[in-house]
PDBQT receptor file of N, H, CA, C and O in Angstrom, charges set to zero:
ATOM      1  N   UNK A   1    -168.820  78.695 -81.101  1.00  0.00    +0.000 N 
ATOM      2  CA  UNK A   1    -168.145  79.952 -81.308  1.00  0.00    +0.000 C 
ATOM      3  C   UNK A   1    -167.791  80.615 -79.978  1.00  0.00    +0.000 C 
ATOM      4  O   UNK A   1    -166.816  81.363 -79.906  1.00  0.00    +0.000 OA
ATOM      5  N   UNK A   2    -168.388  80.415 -79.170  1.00  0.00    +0.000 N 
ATOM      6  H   UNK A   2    -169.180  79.807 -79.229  1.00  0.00    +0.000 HD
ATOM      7  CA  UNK A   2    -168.061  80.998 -77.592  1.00  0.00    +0.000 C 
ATOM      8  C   UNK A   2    -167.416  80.728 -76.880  1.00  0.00    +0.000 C 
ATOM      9  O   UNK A   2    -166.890  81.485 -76.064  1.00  0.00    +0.000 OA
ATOM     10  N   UNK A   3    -167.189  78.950 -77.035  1.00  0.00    +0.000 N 
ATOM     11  H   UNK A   3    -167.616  78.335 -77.698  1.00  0.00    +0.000 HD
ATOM     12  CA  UNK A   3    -166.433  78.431 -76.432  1.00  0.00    +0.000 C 
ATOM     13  C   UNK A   3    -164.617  78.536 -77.007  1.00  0.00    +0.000 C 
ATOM     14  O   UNK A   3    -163.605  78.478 -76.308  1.00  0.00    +0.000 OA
ATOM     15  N   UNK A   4    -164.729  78.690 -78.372  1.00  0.00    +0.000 N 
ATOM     16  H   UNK A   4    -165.551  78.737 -78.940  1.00  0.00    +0.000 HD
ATOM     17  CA  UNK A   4    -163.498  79.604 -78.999  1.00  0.00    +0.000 C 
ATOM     18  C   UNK A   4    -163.050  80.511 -78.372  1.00  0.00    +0.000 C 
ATOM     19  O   UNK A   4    -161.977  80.624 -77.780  1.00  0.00    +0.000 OA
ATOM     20  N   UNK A   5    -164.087  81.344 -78.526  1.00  0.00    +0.000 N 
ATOM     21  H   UNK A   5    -164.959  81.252 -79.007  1.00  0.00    +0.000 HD
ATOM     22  CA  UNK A   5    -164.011  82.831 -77.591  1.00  0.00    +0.000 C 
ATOM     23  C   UNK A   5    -163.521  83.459 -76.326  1.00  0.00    +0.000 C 
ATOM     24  O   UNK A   5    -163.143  84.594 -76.035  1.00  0.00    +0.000 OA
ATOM     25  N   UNK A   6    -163.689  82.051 -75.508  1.00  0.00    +0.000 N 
ATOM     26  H   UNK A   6    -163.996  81.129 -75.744  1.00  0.00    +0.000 HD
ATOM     27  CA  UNK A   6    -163.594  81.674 -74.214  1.00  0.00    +0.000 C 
ATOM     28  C   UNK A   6    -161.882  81.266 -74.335  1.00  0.00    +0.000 C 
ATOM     29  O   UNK A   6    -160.855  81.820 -73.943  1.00  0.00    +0.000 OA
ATOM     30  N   UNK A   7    -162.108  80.299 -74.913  1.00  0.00    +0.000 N 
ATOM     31  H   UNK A   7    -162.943  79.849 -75.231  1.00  0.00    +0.000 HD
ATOM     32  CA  UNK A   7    -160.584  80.000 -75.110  1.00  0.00    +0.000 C 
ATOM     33  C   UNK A   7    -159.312  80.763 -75.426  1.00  0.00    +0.000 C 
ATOM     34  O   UNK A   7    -158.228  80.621 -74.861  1.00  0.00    +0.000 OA
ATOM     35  N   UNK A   8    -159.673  81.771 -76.626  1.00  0.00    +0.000 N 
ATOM     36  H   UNK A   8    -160.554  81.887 -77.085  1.00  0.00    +0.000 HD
ATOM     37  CA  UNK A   8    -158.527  82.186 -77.050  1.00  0.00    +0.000 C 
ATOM     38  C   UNK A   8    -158.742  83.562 -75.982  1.00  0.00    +0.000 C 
ATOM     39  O   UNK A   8    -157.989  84.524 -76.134  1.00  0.00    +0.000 OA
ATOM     40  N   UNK A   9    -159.818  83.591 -74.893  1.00  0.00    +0.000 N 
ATOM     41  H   UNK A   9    -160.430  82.810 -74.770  1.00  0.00    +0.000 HD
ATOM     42  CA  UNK A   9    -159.526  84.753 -74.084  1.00  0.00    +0.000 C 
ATOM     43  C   UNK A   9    -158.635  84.636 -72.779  1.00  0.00    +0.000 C 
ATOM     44  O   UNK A   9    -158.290  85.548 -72.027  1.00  0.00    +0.000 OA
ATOM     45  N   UNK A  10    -158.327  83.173 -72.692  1.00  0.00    +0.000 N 
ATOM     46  H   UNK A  10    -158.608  82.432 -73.303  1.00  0.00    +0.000 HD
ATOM     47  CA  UNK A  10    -157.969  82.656 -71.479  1.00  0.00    +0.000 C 
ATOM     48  C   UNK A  10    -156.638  82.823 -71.671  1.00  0.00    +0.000 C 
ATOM     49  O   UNK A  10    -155.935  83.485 -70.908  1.00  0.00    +0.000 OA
ATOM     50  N   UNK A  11    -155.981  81.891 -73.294  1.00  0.00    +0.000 N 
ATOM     51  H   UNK A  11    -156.552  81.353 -73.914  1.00  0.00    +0.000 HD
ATOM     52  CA  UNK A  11    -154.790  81.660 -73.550  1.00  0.00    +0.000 C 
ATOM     53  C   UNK A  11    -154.144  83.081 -73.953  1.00  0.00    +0.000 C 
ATOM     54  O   UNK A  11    -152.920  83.005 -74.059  1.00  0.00    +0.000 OA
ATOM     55  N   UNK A  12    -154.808  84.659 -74.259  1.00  0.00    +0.000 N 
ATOM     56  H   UNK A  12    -155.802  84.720 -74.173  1.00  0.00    +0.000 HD
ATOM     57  CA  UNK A  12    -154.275  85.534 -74.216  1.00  0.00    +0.000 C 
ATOM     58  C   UNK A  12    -153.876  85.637 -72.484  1.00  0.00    +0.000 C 
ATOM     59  O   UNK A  12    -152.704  85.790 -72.141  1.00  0.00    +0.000 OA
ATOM     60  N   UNK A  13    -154.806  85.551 -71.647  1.00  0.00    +0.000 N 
ATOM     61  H   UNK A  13    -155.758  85.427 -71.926  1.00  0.00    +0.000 HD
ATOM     62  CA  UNK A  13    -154.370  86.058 -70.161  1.00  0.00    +0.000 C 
ATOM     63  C   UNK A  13    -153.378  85.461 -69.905  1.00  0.00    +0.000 C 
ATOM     64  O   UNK A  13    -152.493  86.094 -69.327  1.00  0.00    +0.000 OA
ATOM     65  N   UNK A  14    -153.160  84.110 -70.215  1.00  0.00    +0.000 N 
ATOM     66  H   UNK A  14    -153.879  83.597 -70.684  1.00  0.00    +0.000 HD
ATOM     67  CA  UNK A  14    -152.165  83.265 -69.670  1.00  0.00    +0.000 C 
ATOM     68  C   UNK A  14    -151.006  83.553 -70.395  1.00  0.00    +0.000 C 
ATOM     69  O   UNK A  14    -149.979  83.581 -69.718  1.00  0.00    +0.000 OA
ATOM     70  N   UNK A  15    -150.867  83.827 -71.880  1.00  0.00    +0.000 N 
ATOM     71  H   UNK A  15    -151.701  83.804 -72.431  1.00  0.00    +0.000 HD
ATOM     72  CA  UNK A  15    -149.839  84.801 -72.567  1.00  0.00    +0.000 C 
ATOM     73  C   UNK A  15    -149.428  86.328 -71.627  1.00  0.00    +0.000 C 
ATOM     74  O   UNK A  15    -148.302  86.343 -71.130  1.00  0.00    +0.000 OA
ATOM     75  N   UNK A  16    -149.881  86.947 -71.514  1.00  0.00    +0.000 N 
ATOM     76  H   UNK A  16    -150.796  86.935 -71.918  1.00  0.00    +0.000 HD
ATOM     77  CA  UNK A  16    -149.683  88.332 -70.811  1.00  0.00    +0.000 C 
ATOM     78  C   UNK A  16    -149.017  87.802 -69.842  1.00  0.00    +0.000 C 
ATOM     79  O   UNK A  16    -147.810  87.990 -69.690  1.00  0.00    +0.000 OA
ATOM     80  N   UNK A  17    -149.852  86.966 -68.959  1.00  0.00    +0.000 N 
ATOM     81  H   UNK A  17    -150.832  86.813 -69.082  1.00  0.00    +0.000 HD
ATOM     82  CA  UNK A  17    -148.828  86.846 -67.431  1.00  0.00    +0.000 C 
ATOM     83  C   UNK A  17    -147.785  86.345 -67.442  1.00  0.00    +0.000 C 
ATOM     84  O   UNK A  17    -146.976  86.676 -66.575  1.00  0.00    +0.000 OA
ATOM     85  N   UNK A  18    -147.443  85.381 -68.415  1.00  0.00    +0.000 N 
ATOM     86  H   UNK A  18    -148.101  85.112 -69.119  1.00  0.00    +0.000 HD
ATOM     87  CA  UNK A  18    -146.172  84.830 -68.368  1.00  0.00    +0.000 C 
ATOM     88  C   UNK A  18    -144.994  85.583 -68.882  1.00  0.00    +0.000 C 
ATOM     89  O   UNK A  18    -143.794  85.321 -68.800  1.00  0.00    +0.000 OA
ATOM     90  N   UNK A  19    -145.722  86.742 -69.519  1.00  0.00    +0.000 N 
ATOM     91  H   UNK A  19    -146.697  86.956 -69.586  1.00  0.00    +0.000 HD
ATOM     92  CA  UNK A  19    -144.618  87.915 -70.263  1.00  0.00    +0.000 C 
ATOM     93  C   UNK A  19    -144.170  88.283 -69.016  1.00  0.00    +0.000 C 
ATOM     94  O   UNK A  19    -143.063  87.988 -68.568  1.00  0.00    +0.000 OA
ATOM     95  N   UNK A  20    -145.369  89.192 -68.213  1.00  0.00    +0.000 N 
ATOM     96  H   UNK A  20    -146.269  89.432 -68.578  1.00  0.00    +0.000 HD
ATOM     97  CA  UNK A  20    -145.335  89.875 -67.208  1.00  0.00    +0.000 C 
ATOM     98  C   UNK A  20    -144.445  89.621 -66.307  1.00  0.00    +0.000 C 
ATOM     99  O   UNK A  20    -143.679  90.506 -65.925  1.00  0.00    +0.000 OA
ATOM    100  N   UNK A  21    -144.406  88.406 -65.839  1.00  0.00    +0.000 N 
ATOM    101  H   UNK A  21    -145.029  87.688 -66.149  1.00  0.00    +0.000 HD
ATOM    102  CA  UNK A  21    -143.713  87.641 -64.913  1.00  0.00    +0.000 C 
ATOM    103  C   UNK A  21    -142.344  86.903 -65.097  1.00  0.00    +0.000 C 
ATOM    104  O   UNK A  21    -141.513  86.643 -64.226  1.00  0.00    +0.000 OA
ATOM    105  N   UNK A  22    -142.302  86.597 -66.592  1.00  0.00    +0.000 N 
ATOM    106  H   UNK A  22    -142.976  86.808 -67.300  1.00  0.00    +0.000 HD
ATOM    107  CA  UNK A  22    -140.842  85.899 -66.519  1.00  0.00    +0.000 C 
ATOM    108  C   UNK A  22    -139.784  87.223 -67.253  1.00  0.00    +0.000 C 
ATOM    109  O   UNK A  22    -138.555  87.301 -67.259  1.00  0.00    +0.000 OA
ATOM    110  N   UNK A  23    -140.745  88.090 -67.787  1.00  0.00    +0.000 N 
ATOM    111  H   UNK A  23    -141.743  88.027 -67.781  1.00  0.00    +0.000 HD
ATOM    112  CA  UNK A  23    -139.524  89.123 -68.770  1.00  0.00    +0.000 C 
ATOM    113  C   UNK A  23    -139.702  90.467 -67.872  1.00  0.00    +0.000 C 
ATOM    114  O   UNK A  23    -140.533  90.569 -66.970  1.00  0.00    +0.000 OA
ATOM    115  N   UNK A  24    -138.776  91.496 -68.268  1.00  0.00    +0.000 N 
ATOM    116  H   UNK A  24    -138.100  91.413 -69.001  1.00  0.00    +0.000 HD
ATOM    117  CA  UNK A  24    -138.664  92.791 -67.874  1.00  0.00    +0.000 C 
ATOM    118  C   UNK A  24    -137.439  93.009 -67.151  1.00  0.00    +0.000 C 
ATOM    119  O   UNK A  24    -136.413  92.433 -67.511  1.00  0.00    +0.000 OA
ATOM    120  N   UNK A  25    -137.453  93.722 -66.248  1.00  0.00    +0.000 N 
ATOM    121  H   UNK A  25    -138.287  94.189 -65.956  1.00  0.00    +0.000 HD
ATOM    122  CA  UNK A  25    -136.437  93.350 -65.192  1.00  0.00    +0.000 C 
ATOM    123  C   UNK A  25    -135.191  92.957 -65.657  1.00  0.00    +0.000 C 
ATOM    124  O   UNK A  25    -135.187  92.525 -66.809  1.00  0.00    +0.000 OA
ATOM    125  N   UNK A  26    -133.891  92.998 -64.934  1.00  0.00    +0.000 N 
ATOM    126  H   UNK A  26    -133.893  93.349 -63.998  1.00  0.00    +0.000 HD
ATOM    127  CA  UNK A  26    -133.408  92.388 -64.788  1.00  0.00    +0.000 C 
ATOM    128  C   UNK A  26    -132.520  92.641 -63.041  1.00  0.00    +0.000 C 
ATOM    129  O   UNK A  26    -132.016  93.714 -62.710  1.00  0.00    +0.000 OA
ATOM    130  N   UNK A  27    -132.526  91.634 -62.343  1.00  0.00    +0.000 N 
ATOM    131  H   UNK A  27    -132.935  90.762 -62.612  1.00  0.00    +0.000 HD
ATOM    132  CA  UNK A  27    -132.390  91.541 -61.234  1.00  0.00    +0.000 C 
ATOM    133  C   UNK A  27    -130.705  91.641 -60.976  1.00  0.00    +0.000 C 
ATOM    134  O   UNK A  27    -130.065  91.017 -61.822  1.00  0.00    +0.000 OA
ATOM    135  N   UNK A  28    -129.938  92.295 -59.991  1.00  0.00    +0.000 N 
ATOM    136  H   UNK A  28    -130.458  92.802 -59.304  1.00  0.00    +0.000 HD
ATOM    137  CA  UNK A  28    -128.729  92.850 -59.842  1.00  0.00    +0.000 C 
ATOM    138  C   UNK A  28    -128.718  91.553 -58.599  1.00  0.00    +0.000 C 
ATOM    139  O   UNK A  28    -129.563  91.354 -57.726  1.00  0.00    +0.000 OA
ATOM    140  N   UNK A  29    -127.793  90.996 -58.806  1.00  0.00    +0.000 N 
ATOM    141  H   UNK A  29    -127.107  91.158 -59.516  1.00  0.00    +0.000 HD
ATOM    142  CA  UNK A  29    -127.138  89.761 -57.639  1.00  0.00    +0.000 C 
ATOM    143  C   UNK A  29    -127.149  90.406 -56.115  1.00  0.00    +0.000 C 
ATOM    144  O   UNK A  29    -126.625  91.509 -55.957  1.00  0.00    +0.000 OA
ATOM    145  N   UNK A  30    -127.658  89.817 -55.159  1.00  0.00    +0.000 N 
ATOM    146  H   UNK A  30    -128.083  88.922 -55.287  1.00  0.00    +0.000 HD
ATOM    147  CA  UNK A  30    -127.555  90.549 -53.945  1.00  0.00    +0.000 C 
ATOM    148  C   UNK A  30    -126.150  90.118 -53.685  1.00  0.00    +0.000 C 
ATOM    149  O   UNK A  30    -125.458  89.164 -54.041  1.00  0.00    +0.000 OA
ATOM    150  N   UNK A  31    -125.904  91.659 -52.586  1.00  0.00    +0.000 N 
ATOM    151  H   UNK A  31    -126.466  92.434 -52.297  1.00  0.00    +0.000 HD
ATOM    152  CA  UNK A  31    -124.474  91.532 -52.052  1.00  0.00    +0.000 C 
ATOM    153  C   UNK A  31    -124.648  90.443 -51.029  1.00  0.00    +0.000 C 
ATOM    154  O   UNK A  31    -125.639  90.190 -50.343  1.00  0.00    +0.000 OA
ATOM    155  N   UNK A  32    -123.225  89.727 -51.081  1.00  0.00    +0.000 N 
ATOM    156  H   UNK A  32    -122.421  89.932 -51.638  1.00  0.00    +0.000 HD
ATOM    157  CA  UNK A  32    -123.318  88.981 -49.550  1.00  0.00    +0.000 C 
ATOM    158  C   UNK A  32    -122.912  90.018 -48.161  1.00  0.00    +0.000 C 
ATOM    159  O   UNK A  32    -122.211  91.020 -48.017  1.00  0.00    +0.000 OA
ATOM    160  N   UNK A  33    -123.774  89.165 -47.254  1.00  0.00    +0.000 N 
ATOM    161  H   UNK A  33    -124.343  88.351 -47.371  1.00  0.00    +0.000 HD
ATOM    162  CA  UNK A  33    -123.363  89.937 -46.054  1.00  0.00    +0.000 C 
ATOM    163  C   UNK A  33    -122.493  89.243 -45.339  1.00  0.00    +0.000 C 
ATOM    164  O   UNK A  33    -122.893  88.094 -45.154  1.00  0.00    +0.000 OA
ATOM    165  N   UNK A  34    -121.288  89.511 -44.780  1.00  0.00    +0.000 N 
ATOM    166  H   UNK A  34    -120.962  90.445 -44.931  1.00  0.00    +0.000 HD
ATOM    167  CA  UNK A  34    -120.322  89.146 -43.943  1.00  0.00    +0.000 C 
ATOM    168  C   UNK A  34    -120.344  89.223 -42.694  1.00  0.00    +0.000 C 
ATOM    169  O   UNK A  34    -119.866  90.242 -42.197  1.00  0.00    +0.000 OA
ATOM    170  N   UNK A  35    -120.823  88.323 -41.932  1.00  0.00    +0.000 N 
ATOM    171  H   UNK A  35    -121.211  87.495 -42.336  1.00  0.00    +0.000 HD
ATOM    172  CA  UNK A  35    -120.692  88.597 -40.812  1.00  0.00    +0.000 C 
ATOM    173  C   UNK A  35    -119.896  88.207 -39.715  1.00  0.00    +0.000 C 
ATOM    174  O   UNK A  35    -119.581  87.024 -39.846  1.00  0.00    +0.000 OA
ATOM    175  N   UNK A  36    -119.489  88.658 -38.798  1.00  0.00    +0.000 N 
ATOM    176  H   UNK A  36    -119.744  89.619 -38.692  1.00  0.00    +0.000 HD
ATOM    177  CA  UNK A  36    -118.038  88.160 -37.799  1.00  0.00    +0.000 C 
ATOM    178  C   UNK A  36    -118.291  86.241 -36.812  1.00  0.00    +0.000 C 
ATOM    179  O   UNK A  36    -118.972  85.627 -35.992  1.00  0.00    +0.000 OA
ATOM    180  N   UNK A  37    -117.238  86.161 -37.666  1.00  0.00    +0.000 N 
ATOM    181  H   UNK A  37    -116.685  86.660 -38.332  1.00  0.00    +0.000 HD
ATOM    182  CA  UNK A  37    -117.861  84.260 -37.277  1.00  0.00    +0.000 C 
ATOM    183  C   UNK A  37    -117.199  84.628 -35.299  1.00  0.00    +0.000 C 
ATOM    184  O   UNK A  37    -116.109  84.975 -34.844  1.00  0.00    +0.000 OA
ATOM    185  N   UNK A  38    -118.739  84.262 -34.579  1.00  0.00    +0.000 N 
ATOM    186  H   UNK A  38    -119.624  83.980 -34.949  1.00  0.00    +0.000 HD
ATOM    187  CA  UNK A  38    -118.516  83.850 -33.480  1.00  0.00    +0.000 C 
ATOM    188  C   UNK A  38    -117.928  82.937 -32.872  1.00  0.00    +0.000 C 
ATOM    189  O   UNK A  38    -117.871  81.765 -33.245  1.00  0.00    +0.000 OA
ATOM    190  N   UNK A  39    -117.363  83.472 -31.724  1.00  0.00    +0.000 N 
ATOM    191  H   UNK A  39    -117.409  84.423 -31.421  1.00  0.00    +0.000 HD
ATOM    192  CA  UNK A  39    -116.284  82.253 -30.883  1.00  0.00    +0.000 C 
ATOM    193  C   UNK A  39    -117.487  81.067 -30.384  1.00  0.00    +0.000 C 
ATOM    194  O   UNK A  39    -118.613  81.343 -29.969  1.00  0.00    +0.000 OA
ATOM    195  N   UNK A  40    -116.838  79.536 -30.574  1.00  0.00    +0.000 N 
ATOM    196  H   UNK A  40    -115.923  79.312 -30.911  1.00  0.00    +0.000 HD
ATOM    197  CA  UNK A  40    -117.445  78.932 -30.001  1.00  0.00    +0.000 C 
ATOM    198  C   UNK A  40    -116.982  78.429 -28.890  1.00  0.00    +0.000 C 
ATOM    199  O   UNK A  40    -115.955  77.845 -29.233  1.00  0.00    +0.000 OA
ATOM    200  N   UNK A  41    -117.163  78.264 -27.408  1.00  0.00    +0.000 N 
ATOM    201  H   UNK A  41    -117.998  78.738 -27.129  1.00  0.00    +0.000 HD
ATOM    202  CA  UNK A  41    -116.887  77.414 -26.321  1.00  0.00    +0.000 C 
ATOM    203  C   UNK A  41    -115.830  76.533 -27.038  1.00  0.00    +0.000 C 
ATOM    204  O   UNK A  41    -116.299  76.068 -28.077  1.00  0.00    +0.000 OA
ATOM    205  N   UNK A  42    -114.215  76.065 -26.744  1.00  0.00    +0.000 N 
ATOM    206  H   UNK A  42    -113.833  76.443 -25.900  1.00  0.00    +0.000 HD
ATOM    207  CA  UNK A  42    -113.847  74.859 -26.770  1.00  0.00    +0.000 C 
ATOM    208  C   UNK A  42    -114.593  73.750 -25.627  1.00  0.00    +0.000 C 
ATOM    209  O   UNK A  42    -115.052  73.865 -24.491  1.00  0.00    +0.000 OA
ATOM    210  N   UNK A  43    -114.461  72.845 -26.427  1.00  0.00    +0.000 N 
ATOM    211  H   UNK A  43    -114.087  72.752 -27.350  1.00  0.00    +0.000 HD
ATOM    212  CA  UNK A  43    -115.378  71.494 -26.027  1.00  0.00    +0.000 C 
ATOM    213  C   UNK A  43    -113.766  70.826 -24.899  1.00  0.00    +0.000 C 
ATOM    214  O   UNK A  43    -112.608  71.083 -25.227  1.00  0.00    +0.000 OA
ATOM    215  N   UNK A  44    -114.051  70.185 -23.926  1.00  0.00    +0.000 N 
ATOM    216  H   UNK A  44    -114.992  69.976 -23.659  1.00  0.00    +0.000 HD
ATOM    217  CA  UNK A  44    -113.164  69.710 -22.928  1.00  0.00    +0.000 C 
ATOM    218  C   UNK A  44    -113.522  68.230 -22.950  1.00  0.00    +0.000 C 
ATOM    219  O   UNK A  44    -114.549  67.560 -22.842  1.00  0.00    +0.000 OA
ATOM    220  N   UNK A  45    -112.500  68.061 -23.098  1.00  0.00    +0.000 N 
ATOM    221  H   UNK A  45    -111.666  68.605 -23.186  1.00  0.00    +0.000 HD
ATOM    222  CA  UNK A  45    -112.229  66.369 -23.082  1.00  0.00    +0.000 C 
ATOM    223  C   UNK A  45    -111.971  65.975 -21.562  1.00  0.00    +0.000 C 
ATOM    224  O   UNK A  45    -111.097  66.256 -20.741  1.00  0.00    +0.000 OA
ATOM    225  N   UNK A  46    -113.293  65.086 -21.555  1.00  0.00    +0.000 N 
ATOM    226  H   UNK A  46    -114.003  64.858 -22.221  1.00  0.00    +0.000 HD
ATOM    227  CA  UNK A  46    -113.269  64.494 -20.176  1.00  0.00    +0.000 C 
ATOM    228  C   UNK A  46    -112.653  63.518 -20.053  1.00  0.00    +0.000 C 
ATOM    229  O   UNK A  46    -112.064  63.401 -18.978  1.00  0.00    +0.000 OA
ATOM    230  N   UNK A  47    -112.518  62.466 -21.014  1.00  0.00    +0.000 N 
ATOM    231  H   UNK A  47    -112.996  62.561 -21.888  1.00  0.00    +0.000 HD
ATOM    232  CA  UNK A  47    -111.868  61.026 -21.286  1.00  0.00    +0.000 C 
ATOM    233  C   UNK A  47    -110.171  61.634 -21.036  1.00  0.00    +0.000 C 
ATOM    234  O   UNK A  47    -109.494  60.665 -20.690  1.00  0.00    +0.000 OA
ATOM    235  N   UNK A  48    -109.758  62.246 -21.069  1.00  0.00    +0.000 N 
ATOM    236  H   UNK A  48    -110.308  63.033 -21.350  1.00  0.00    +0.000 HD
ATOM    237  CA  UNK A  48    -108.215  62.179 -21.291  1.00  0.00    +0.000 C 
ATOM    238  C   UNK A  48    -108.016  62.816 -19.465  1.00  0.00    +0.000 C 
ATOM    239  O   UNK A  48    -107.016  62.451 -18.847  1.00  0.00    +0.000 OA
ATOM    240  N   UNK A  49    -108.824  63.541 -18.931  1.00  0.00    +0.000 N 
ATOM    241  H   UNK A  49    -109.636  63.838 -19.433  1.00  0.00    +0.000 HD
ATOM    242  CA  UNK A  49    -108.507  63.847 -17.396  1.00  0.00    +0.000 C 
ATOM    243  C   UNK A  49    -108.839  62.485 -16.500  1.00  0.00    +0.000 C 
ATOM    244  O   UNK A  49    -108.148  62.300 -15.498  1.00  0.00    +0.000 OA
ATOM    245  N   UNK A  50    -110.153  61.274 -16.924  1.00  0.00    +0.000 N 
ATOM    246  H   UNK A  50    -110.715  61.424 -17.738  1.00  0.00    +0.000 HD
ATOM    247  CA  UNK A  50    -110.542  60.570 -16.327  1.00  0.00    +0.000 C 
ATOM    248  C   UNK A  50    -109.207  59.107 -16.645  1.00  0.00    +0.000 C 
ATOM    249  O   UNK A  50    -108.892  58.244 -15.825  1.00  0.00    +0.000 OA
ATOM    250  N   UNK A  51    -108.666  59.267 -18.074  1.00  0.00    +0.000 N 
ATOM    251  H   UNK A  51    -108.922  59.967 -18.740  1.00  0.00    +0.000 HD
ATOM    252  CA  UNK A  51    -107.457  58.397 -17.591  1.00  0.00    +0.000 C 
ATOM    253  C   UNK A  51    -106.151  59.011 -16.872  1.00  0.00    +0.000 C 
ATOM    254  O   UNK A  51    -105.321  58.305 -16.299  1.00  0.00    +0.000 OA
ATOM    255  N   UNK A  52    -106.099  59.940 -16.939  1.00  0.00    +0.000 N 
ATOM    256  H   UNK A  52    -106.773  60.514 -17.405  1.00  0.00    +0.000 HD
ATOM    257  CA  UNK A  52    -104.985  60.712 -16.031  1.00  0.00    +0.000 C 
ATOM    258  C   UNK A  52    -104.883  60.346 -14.674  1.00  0.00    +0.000 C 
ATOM    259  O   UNK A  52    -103.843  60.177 -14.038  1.00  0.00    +0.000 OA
ATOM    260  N   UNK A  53    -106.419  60.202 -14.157  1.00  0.00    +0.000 N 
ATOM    261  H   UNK A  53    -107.264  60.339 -14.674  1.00  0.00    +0.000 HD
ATOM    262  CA  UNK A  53    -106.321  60.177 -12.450  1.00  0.00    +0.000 C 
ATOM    263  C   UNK A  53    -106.715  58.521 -12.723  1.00  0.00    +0.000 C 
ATOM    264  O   UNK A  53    -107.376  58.079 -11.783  1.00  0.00    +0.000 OA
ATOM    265  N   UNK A  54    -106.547  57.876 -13.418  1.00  0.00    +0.000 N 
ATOM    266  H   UNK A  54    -106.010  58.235 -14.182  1.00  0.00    +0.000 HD
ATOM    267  CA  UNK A  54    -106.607  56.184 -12.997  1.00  0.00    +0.000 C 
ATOM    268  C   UNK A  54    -105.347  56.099 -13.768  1.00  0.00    +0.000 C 
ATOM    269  O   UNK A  54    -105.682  55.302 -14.643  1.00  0.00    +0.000 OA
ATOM    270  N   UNK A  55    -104.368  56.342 -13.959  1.00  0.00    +0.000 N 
ATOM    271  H   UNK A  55    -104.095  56.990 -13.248  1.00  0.00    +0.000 HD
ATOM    272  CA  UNK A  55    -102.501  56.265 -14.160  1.00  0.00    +0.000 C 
ATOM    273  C   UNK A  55    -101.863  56.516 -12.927  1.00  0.00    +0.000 C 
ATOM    274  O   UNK A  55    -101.019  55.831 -12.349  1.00  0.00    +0.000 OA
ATOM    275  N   UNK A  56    -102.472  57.786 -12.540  1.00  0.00    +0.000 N 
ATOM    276  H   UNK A  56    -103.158  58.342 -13.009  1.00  0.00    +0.000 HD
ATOM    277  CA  UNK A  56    -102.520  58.211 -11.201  1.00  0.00    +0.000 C 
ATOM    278  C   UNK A  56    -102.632  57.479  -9.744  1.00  0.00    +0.000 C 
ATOM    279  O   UNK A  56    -102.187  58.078  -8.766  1.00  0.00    +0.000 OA
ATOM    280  N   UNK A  57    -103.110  56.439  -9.622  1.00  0.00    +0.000 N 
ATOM    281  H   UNK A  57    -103.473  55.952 -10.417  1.00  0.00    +0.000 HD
ATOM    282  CA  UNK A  57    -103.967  55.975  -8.590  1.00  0.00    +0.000 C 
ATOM    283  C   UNK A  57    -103.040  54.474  -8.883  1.00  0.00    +0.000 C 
ATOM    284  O   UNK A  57    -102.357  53.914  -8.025  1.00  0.00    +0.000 OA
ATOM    285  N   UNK A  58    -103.164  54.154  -9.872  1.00  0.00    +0.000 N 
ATOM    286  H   UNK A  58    -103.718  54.608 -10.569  1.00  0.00    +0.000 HD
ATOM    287  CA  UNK A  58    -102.094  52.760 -10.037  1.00  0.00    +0.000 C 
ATOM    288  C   UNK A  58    -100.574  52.767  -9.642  1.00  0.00    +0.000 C 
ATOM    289  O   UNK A  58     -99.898  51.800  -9.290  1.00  0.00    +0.000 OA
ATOM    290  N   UNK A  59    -100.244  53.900  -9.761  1.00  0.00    +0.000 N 
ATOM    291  H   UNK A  59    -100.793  54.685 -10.047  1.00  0.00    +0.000 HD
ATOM    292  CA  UNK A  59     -98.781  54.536  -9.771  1.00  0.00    +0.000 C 
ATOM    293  C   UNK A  59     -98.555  54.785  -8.102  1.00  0.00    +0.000 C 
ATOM    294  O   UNK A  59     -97.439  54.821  -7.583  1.00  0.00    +0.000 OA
ATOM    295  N   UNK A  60     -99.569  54.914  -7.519  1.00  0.00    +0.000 N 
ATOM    296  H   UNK A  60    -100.475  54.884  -7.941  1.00  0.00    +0.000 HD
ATOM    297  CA  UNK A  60     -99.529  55.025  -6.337  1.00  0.00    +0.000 C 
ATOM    298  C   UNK A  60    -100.012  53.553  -5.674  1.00  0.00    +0.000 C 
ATOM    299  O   UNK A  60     -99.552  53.464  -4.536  1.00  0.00    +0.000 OA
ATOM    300  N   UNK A  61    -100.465  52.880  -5.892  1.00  0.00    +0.000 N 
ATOM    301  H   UNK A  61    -100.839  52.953  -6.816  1.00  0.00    +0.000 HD
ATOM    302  CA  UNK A  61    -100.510  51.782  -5.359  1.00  0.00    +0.000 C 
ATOM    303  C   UNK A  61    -101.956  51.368  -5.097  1.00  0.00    +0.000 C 
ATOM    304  O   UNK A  61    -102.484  50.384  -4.581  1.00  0.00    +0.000 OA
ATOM    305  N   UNK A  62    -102.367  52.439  -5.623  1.00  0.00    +0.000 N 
ATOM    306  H   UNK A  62    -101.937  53.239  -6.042  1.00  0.00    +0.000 HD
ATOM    307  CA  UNK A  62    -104.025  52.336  -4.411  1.00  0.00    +0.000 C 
ATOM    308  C   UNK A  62    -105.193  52.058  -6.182  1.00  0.00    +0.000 C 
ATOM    309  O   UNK A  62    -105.899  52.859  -6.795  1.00  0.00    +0.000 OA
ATOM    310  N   UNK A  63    -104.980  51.066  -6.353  1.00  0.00    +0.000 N 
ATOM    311  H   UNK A  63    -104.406  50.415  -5.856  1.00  0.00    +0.000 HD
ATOM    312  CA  UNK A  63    -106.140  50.000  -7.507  1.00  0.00    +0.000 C 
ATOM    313  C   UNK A  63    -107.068  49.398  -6.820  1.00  0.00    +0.000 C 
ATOM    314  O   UNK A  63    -106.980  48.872  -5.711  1.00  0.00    +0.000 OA
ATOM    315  N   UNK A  64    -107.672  49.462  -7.294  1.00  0.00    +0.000 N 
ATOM    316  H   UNK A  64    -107.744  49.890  -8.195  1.00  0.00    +0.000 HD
ATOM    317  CA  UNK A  64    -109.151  47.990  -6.857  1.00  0.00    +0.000 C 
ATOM    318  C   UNK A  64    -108.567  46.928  -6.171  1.00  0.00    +0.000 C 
ATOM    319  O   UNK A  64    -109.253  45.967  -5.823  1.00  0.00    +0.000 OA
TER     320      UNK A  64
């Protein structure tokens, strides 16, 4: 009989909290925040200056 007792005292708590916790309320969508998209550094292409000055250098005569 106690261990009944025990039981149906547990499965009330565990009833309550799950009321408690999943009902009531109802939650309003947060606003988004907008914020100002930062400039990033352009990135510099080294490959296109390093064939420039070896077009450069052939054109002039002076190769390996």
């Amino acid at each position: 009989m106690l261990r009944r007792l025990v039981v149906l005292l547990v499965l009330g708590i565990l009833v309550v909290s799950m009321l408690a916790g999943c009902g009531g309320q109802k939650e309003e969508p947060a606003m988004e925040e907008t914020t100002p998209a930062t400039e990033q550094p352009a990135m510099t292409d080294t490959t296109a200056a390093d064939t420039g000055a070896a077009t450069q250098d052939t054109a002039q005569g002076g190769g390996s």
